[in-house]
C-alpha positions in Angstrom: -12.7 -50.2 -41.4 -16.0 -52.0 -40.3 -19.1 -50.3 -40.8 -21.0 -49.0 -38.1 -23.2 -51.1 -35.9 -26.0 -50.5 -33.5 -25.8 -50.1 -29.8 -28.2 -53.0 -29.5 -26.1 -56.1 -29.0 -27.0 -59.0 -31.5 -27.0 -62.4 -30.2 -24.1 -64.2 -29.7 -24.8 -66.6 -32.6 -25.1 -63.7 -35.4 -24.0 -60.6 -36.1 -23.5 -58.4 -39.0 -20.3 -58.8 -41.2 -17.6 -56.1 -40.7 -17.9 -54.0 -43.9 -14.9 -53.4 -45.4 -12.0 -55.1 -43.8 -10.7 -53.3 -40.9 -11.2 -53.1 -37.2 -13.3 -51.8 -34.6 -17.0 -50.5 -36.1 -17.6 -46.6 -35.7 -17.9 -46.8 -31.4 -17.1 -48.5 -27.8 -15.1 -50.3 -25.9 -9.6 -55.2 -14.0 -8.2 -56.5 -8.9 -5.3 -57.1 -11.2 -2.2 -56.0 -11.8 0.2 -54.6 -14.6 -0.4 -50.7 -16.9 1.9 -48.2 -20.3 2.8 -44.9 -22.2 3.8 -44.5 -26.2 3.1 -44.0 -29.7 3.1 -45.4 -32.9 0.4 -47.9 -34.6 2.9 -49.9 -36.3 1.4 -53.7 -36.2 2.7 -55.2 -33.1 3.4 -58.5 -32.7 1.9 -60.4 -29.8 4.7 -60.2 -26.4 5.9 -63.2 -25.0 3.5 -65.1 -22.3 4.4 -65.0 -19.4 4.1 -61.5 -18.0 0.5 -61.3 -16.6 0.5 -59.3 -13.5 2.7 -56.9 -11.4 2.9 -55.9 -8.1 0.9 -52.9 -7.1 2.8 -49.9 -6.2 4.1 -49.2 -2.7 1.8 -46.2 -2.4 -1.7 -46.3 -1.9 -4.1 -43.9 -3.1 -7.3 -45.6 -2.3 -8.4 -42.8 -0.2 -10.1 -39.7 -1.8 -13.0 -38.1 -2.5 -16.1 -39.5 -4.4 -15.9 -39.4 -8.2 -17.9 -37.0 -9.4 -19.2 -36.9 -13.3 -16.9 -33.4 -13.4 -14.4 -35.5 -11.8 -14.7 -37.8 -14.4 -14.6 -35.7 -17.6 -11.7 -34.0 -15.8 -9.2 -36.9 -15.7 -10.0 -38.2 -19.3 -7.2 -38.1 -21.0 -6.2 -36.2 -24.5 -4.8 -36.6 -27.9 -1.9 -34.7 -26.4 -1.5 -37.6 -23.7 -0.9 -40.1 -26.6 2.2 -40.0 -29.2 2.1 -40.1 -33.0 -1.5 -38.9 -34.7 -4.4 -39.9 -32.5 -7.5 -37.6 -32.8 -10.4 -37.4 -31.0 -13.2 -38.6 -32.0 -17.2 -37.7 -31.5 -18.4 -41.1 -31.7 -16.9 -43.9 -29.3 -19.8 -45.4 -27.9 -20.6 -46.9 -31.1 -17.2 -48.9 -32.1 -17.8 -52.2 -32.1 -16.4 -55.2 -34.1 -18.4 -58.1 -35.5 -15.4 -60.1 -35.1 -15.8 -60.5 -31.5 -19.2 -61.7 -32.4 -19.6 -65.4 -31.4 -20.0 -68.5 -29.2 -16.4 -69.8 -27.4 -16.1 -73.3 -28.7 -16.9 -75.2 -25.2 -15.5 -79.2 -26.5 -12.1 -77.7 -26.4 -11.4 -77.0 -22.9 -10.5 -79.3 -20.3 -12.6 -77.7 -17.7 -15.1 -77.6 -20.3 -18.0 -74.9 -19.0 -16.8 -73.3 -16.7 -13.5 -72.3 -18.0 -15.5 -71.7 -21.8 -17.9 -68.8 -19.8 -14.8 -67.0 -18.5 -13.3 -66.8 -22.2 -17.4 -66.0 -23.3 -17.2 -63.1 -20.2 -14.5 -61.5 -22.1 -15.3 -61.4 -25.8 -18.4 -60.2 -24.6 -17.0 -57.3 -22.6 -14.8 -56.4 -25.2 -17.7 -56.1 -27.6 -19.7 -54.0 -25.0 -17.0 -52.0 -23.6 -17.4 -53.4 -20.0 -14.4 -54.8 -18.7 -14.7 -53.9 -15.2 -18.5 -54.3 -15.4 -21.0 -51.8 -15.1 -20.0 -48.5 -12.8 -21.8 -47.8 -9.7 -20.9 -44.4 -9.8 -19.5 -41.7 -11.9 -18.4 -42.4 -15.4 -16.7 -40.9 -18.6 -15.3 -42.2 -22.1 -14.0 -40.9 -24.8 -12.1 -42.0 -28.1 -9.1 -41.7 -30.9 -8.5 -42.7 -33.9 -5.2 -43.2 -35.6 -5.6 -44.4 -39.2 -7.7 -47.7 -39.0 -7.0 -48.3 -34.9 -9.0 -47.0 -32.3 -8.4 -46.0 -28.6 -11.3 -46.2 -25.6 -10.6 -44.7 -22.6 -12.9 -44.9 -19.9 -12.9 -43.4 -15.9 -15.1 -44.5 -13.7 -16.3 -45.4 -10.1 -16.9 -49.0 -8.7 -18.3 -50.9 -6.0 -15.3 -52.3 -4.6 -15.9 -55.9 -4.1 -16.9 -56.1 -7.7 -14.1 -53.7 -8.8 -11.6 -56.4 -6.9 -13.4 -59.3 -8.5 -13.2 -58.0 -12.0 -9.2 -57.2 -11.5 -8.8 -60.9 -10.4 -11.0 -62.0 -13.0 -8.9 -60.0 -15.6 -5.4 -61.5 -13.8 -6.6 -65.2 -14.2 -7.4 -64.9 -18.1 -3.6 -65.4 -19.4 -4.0 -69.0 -17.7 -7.9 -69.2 -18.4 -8.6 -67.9 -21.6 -4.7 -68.4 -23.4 -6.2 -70.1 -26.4 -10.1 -70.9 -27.6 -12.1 -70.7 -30.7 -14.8 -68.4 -31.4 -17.9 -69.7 -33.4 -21.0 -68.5 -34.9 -21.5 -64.9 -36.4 -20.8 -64.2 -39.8 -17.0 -64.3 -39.5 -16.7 -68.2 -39.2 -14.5 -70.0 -36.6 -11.9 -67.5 -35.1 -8.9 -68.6 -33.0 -8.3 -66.4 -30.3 -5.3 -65.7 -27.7 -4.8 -63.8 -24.4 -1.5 -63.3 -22.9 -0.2 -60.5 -20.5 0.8 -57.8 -21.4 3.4 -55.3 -18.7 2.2 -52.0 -18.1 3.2 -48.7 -16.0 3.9 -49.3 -12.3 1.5 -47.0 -11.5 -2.0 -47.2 -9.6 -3.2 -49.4 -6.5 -3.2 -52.0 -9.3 -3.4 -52.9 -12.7 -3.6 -55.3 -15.3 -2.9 -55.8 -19.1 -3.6 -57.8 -21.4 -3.1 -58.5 -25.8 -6.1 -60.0 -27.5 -5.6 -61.7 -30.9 -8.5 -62.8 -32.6 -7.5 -64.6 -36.1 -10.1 -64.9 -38.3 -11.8 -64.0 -41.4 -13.3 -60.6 -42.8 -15.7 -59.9 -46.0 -14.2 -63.7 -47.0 -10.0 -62.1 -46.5 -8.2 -63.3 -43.7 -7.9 -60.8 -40.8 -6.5 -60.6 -37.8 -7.9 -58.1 -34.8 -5.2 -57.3 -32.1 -6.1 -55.3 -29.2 -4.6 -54.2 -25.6 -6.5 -54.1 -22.6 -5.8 -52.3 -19.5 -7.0 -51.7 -16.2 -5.6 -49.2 -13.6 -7.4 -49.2 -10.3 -6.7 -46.2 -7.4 -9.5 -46.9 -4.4 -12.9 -47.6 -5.8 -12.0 -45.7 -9.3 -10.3 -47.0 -12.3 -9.5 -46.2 -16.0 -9.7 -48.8 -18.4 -7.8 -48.7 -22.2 -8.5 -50.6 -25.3 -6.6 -50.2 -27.9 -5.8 -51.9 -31.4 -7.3 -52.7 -34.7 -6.5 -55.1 -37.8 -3.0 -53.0 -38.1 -2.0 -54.2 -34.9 -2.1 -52.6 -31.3 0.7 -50.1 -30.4 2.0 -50.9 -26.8 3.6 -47.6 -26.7 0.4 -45.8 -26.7 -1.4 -48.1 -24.4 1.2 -47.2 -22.0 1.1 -43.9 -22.3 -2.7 -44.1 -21.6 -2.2 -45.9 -18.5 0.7 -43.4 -17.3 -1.0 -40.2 -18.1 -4.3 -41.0 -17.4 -3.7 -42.6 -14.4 -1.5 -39.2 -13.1 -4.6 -37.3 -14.2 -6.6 -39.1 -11.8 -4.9 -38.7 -9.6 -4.8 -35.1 -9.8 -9.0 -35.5 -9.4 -8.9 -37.5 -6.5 -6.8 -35.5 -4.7 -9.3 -32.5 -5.4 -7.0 -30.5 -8.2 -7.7 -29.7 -11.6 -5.5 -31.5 -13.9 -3.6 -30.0 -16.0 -3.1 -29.8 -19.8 -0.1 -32.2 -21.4 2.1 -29.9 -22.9 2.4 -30.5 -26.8 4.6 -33.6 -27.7 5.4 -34.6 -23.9 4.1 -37.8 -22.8 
């Protein structure tokens, strides 16, 4: 597992090494569409491209009450949302992972900057945690651990232009940001891919996505694998990461997505949700 880092971002160019070889440092970890529930950590293989957005559902639930930080707290899912062993942990806005430390290679792309930034906007984001940007309103993580993977979860309120932009930004990265090499940092050159990944029809909208960033760790090869998701219901959404050097399990990704988005749900509509019973999902 990597060893702990600091809040503080370092510089895109350096960054301390992962300690010893695993994923996802002690804490942290869009209008798009796609979403999933399961289980197991078993090391996934990356799905085929091609599957990179989804229709949102037929019913809206974009009206609703503000999100309050109660409101929050209360739709956050549990380890009783997820399958297989997933604890809780006390720590999550300190995970991060040196190997998503680094400069995207800008000589390779066709469209040269500007395509290199969007790539650079998401290796960044999954380092800090900010897919969707920074909230405007209410917000509430928190984190599980499963052996050497780690879960985020994160509810929040948006402005909704930017909430739409960062959906569509996440949508266009399959295309954008399929392949690209990472440089800089102390993990050397790192090849990284982005394809789609299908999640719950569930929400106003939603997107997934697998991230595979090949690489090197403490001089042994490693290989990071992580699913994104983004779930958006009116100007709220939840956002999952999910994944470590084991592999990411789609099955509990998608039962992030499904449960968490039922639970707010629940918020928005001004009820309490209520506890998953034991072993249901």
């Amino acid at each position: 597992m990597t060893t702990p880092r600091p809040i503080v971002r370092p510089s895109r160019a350096l960054a301390c090494a992962l300690a010893a070889g695993t994923l996802l440092a002690t804490a942290a970890c869009s209008d798009g569409e796609t979403g999933a529930p399961s289980g197991s950590r078993t090391a996934s293989t990356v799905a085929e491209r091609g599957v990179a957005a989804q229709t949102a559902s037929p019913t809206s639930t974009s009206t609703g009450p503000e999100l309050t930080e109660r409101g929050a707290r209360q739709a956050l899912i549990t380890s009783e949302d997820l399958e297989d062993n997933w604890t809780q942990v006390d720590n999550p806005r300190e995970w991060r992972d040196s190997l998503l430390v680094g400069d995207v290679d800008v000589a390779a792309f066709l469209n040269g900057k500007s395509d290199a930034s969007e790539c650079q906007r998401l290796v960044d984001a999954l380092y800090d945690e900010t897919l969707l940007g920074t909230p405007s309103g209410a917000s509430a993580l928190n984190g599980f651990q499963d052996g050497e993977s780690r879960l985020l979860y994160q509810v929040a309120a948006y402005d909704k232009a930017d909430l739409d932009d960062s959906m569509q930004w996440l949508k266009s990265l399959p295309d954008t940001c399929d392949q690209f090499t990472l440089t800089g940092g102390d993990s050397g050159d790192r090849t990284v891919q982005v394809i789609g990944l299908k999640l719950p029809d569930t929400g106003d909208a939603r997107q997934g996505l697998t991230v595979t960033v090949k690489g090197n760790s403490n001089g042994e090869p490693a290989t990071l694998t992580l699913d994104v998701a983004a779930v958006r219901l009116g100007t709220d959404a939840i956002t999952v990461t999910n994944g470590g050097l084991d592999g990411a399990s789609h099955d509990s990704t998608s039962a992030a997505v499904g449960n968490g988005t039922e639970r707010l749900k629940e918020v928005r509509a001004g009820r309490t949700p209520q506890p998953t019973p034991s072993g249901v999902s």
